[in-house]
C-alpha positions in Angstrom: 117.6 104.5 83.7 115.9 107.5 83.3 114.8 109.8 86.7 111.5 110.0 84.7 110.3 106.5 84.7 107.2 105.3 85.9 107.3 103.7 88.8 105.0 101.9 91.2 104.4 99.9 95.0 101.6 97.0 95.0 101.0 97.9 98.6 99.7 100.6 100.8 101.1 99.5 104.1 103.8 100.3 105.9 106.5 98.9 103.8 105.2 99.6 100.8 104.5 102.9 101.9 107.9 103.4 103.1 109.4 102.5 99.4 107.1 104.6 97.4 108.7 107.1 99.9 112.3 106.0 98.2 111.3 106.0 94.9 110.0 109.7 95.1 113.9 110.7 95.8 114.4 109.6 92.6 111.2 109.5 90.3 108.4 112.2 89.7 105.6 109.7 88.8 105.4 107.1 91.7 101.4 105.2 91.7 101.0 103.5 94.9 98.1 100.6 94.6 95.9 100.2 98.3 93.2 97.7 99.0 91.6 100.4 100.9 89.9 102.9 99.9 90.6 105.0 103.0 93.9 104.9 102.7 93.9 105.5 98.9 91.9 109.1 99.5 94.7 109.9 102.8 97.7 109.7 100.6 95.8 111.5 97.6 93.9 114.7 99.7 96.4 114.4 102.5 99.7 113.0 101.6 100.0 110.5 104.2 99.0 107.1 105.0 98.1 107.2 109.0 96.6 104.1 108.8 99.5 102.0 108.2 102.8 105.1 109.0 101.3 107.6 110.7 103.7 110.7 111.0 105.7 110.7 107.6 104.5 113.1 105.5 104.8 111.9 101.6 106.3 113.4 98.8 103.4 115.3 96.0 105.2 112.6 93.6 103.4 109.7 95.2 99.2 109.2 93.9 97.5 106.2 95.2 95.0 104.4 93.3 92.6 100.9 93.8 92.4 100.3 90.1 95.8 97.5 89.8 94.7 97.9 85.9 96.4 101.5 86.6 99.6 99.9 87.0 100.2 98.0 83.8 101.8 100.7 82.0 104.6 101.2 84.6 107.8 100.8 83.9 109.2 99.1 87.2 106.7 97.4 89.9 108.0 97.3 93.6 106.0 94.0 94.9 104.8 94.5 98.1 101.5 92.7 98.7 101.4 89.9 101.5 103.5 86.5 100.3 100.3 84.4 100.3 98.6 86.8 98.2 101.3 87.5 96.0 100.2 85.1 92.9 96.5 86.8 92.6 98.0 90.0 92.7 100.5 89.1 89.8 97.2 87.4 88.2 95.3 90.8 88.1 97.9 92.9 87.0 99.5 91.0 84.1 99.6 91.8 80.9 102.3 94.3 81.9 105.9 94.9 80.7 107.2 96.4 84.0 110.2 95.2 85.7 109.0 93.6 89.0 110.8 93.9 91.8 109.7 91.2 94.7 109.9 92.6 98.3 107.8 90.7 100.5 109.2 87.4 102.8 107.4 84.5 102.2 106.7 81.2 100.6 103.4 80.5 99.0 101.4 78.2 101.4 99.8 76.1 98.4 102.7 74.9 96.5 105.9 75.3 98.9 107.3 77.6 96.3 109.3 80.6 96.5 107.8 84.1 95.1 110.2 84.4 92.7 109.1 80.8 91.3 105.5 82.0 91.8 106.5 84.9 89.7 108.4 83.3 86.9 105.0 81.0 86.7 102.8 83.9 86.0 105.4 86.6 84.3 107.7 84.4 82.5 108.7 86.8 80.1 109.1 90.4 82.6 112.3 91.2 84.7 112.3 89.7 88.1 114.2 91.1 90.9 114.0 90.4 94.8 114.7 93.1 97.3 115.5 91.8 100.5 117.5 92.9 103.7 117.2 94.0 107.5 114.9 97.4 107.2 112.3 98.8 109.4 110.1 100.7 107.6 109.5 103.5 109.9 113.4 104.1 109.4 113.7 104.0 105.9 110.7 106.7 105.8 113.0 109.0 108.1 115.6 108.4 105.4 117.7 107.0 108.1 120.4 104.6 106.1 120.2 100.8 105.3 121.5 98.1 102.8 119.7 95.3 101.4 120.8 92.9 99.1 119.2 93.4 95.7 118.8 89.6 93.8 118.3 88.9 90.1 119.7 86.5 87.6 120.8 88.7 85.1 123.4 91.2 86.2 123.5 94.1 83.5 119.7 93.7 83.8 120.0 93.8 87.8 122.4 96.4 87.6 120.4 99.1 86.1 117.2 98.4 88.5 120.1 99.2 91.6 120.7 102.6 89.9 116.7 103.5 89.7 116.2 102.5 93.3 119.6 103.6 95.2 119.3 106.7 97.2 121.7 108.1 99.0 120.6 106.3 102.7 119.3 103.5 100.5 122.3 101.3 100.0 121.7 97.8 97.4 124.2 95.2 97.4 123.7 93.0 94.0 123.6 89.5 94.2 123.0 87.0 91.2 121.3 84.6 93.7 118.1 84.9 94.1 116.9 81.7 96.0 119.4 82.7 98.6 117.5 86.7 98.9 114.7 84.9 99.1 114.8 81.8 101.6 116.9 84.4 104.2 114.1 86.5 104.3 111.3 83.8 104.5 113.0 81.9 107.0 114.4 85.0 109.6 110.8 86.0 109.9 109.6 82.6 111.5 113.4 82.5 113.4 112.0 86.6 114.7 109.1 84.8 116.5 111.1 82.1 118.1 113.5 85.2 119.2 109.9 87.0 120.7 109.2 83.9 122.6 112.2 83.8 124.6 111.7 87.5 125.4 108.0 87.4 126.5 108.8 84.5 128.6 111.9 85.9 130.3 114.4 83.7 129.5 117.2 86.2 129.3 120.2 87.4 126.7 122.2 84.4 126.7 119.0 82.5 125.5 118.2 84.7 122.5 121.7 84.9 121.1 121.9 80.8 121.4 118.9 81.1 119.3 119.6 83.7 116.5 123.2 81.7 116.3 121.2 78.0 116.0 118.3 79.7 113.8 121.3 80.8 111.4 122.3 77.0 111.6 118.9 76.0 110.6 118.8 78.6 108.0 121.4 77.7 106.1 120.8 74.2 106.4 117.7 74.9 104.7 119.0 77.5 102.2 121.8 75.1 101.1 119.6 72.3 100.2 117.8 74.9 98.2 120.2 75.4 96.2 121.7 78.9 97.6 125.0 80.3 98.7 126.4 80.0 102.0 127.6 83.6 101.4 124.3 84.9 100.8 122.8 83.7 103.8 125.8 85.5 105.9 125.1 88.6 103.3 122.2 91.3 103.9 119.1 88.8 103.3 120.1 86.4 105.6 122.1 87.4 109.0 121.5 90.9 108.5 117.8 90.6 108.8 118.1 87.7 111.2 119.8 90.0 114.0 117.5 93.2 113.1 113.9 91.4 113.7 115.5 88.8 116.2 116.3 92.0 118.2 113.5 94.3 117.9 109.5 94.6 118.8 109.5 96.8 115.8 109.5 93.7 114.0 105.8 92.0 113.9 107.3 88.7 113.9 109.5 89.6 117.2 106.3 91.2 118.7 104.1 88.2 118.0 106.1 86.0 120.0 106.7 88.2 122.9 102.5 87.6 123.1 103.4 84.1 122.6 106.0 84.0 125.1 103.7 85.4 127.7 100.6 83.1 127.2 98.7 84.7 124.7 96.7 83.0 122.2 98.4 82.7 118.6 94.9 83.5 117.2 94.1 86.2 119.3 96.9 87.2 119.1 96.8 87.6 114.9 93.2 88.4 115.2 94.2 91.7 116.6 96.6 92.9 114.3 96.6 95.5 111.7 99.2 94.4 109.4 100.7 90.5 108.6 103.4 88.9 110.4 104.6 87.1 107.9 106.1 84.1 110.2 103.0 82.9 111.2 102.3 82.0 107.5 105.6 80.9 106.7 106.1 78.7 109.3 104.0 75.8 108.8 104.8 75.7 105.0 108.8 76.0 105.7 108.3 72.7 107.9 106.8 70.9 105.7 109.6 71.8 102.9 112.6 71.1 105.1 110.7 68.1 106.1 110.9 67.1 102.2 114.3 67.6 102.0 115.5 65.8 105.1 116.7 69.4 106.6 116.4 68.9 110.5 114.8 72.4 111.9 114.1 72.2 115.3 113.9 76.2 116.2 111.1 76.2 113.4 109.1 73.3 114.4 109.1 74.7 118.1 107.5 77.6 116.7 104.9 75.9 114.9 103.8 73.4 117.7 103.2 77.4 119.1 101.4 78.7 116.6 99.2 75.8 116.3 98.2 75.4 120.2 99.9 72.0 120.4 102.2 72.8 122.8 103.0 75.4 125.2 106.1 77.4 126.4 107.1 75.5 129.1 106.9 72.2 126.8 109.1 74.0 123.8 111.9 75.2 125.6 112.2 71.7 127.7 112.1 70.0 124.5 114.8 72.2 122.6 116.8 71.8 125.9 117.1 68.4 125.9 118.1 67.7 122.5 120.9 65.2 122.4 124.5 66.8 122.8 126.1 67.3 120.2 129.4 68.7 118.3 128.4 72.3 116.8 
């Protein structure tokens, strides 16, 4: 694929901020699409988005516009907006020929599916990709180096979207499953908040790593009634991401919980926030699907009961702890 392609980011945070950043290593025609207007004029008179990544200067590459209708002669769309928003946005972009490359964590609250389902719905003839693995955006603006595992059914097809995207710190791994890409990064975020939880209320090392090792139980419990691979959940998109936002309040999932863990109020506690932490969403709707399937999640109901008011802390943990004995 040509250097010269046209490339955009649906999404002026962070993140998407962050990969319209890697794409300008590569590309001399990268359209970033905001909500806001603010942020729209920062990156155009200013080159910056200090809003949403204050301190990384972008490349002259990068324009920013509000107009999605803008986008629709793109060759390749990086995906970024919020999971539950992810089918309007795909609504008001379409007609479009552009590769799209999915990079939010997520499932959609309305019909338990996954985005790349929700995509396939409303693009069935485009290229669909998901981009998925443990990176903080702040450190993939530094052009610090990372992996992610890079999904999508067809492999020549996948293949060529690696080599328009790969940077030098910018490492993706190919995968042909996407289900897998997808349900690790979906179900690490809600996993991240659990992790939070046992660090805002004190409850030590030991705790959290019995957690990430359980929540990588329940995760591929859940993954392989899905119909992924076992390998991909121990891949990039799965336990890669799991330990990074399980271990890190640069993670807004870990950071919600610490607030959880120390009493806060889950809706003051999103009330205040700038940007989405995509657990909170998640979570109710994963508990519902593994409820479906029979798949027996106990780290994501706690987290739920949580998020929801029903229960507190104290309550949680006693209950987690006194879960029959059993063989691991």
């Amino acid at each position: 694929m040509s250097n010269n392609m046209k490339t955009a980011v649906i999404g002026g945070g962070a993140w998407g901020t962050a990969l319209a950043m890697m794409l300008a290593q590569n590309h001399d025609d990268v359209l970033l699409w905001a909500r806001e207007k603010e942020v729209v004029d920062d990156i155009n008179d200013n080159h910056r988005n200090a809003m949403f990544l204050p301190n990384s200067p972008l490349s002259s590459a990068i324009h920013a516009t509000q107009d999605i209708a803008q986008l629709r002669d793109r060759d390749l769309i990086l995906v970024v907006a919020p999971a539950q928003h992810v089918r309007a946005t795909l609504n008001a972009l379409m007609p479009t020929q552009a590769a799209l490359i999915l990079c939010a964590k997520g499932i959609e609250a309305q019909s338990q599916k996954l985005l790349c389902e929700v995509a396939a719905e409303i693009c069935p003839d485009n290229d669909i990709a998901v981009l998925s693995g443990p990176t903080f955006a702040h450190e993939v603006a530094a052009n610090k180096p990372g992996a992610v595992t890079f999904a999508c059914d067809n492999s020549d097809r996948g293949k060529a979207l690696i080599e328009a995207i790969a940077t030098t710190t910018f490492r993706p791994y190919y995968s042909d499953d996407v289900i897998g890409a997808e349900i690790g990064g979906a179900v690490k975020n809600v996993l991240a908040i659990g992790c939070g939880v046992v660090d805002g209320a004190g409850l030590g090392l030991n705790a959290r790593a019995a957690l990430i090792a359980r929540g990588y139980a329940e995760m591929l419990r859940y993954g392989l009634a899905k119909g992924a691979r076992a390998e991909t959940m121990a891949g990039l998109s799965g336990l890669g991401d799991l330990v990074l936002t399980c271990s890190s309040e640069n993670s807004r999932n870990f950071a919600l919980g610490v607030g959880l863990g120390q009493g806060q109020s889950a809706k003051i506690l999103l009330s205040n926030r700038l940007s989405v932490a995509e657990g909170a969403q998640t979570a109710p709707v994963l508990q519902k699907s593994a409820q479906s399937l029979g798949v027996d999640m106990p780290i994501v109901d706690a987290v739920c009961a949580l998020l929801s008011g029903h229960s507190n802390v104290e309550n949680v943990v006693k209950a987690l702890l006194s879960r029959p004995l059993r063989a691991e």
